[in-house]
N, C-alpha and C positions, 0 to 999 in steps of 0.2 A: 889085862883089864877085865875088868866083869860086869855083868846085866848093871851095877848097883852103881857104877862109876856114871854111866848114863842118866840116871833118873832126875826128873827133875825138868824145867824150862830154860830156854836157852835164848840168848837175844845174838842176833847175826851181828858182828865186825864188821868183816867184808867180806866179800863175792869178788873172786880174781882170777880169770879164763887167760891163761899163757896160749897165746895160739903160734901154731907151726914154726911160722917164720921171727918167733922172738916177741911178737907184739903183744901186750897185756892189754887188755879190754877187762871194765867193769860190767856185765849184762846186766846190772840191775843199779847201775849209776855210782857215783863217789859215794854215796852216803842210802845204802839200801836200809830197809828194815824187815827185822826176819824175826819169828818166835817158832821154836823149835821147843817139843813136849816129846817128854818120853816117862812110860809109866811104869812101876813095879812089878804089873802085871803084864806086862810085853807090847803096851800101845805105843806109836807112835803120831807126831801129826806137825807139819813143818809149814809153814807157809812164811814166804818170802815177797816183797814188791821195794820197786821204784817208791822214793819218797813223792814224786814230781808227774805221778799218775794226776790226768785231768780230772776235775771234778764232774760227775753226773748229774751236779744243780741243787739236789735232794737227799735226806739221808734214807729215803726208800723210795728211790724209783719205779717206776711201774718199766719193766726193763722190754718190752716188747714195744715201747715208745720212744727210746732210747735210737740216736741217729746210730746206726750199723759206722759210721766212720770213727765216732766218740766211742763206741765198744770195743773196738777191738783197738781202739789207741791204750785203753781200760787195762784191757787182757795183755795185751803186749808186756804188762809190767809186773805181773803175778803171778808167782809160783804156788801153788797147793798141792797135797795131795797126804795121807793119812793111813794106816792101817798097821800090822801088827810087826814087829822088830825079833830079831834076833842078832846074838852076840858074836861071831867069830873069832876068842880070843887068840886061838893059837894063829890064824890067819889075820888077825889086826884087823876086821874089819864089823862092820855095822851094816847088817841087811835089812831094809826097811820094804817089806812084802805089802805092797799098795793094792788099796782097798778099795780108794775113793779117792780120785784127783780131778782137779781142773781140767787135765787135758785126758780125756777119755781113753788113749792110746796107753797110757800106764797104770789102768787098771789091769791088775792084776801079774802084772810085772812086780820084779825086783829088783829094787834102785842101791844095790851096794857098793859103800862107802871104805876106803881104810879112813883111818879115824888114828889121832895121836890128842895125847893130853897131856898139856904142857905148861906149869905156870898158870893153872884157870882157865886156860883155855880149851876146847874141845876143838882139834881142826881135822874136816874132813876131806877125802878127796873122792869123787867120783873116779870112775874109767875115763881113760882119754879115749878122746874120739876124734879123730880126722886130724891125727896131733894138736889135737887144742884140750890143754892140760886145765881143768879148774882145781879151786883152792878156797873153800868155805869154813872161815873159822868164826868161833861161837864163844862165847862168854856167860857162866852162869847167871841166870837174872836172879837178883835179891828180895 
């Protein structure tokens, strides 16, 4: 697959973490919503959340007024983070070289994916980690 099989926006399916012992866990609920972009010119930017994130009252909070127990109920349900991509076709995978994320610990990290396309769909897998296997697949948005 090539840079060109990528491009374009993506709206997330689901989010499916096999952990260790067999159990499958959704981390971002039955029915998450995700918009995944990826550009021509090598950008990336994914952001994924819970549809069942509590509301903050307002649609511009003044967020330093915001009760600390309602923010991080907020956070708990939001993935971000953005920055420049590359291809690994002989390796099957998708490295997305983070630039800028929610969680400040992967800046500057990279978040690499193998990636299969199948039927319309893009599905990727992170690395397992402490044997808990995820499984994020994608569907072209129209």
């Amino acid at each position: 697959m090539l840079q060109e099989d990528f491009i374009g926006s993506w709206h997330l399916i689901d989010y499916v973490t096999q952990l260790a012992d067999g159990t499958a866990v959704e981390p971002l609920g039955a029915a998450p919503y995700g918009l995944g972009t990826y550009t021509g010119d090598g950008w990336m930017s994914a952001h994924l959340m819970r549809r069942d994130r509590l509301s903050l009252g307002s649609a511009r909070p003044a967020l330093d007024r915001i009760a600390p127990d309602l923010l991080v109920a907020t956070a708990a349900g939001y993935i971000g983070y953005a920055g420049r991509y590359t291809v690994d076709a002989v390796g099957g995978r998708v490295i997305h070289h983070v630039e800028t994320a929610f969680l400040p610990d992967w800046i500057g990290t990279d978040m690499i994916r193998e990636y299969r396309f199948a039927d319309g769909i893009l599905t990727l897998r992170p690395p397992a980690v402490g044997g808990a296997a995820s499984v994020l697949r994608w569907r072209r948005a129209c």
